[in-house]
N, C-alpha and C positions, 0 to 999 in steps of 0.2 A: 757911196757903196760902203756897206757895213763889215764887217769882219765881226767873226767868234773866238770867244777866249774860253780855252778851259784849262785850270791851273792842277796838276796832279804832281804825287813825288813817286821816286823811284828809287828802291833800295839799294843796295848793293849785291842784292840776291836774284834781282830784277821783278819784285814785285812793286805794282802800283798802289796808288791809292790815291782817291782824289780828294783837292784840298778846296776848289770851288768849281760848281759843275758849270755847265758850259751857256754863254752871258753872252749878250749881244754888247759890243764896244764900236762908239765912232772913231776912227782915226783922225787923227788930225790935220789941218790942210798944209803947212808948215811948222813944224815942232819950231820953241823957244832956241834961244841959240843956246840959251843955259842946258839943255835937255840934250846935247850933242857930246858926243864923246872927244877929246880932245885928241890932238893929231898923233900918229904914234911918231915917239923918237927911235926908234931902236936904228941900230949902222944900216939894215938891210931897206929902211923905208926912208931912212934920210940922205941919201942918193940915189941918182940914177932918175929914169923920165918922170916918176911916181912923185919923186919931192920937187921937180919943177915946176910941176902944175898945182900946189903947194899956193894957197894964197899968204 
């Protein structure tokens, strides 16, 4: 299944403008581990049932 990307900016006055128009991308089947965001530390995700399940 494909997905479309189309990358555009948006001012602060809320006009657009696009910066590449809009491209077929394959997703990928499992992303790198390198490509994952790392876990949040903040007090409110590092307890409670959230940070248990926590590998």
């Amino acid at each position: 299944m494909g997905m479309s990307l189309k990358v555009y900016e948006v001012d602060r006055w809320g006009s657009a403008r696009v910066l590449r128009e809009k491209g077929e991308v394959v997703p990928l089947e499992r992303p790198a581990d390198t490509d994952r965001f790392p876990a949040c530390e903040c007090a409110r995700c590092s307890s409670g049932p959230a940070a248990e399940q926590r590998p």
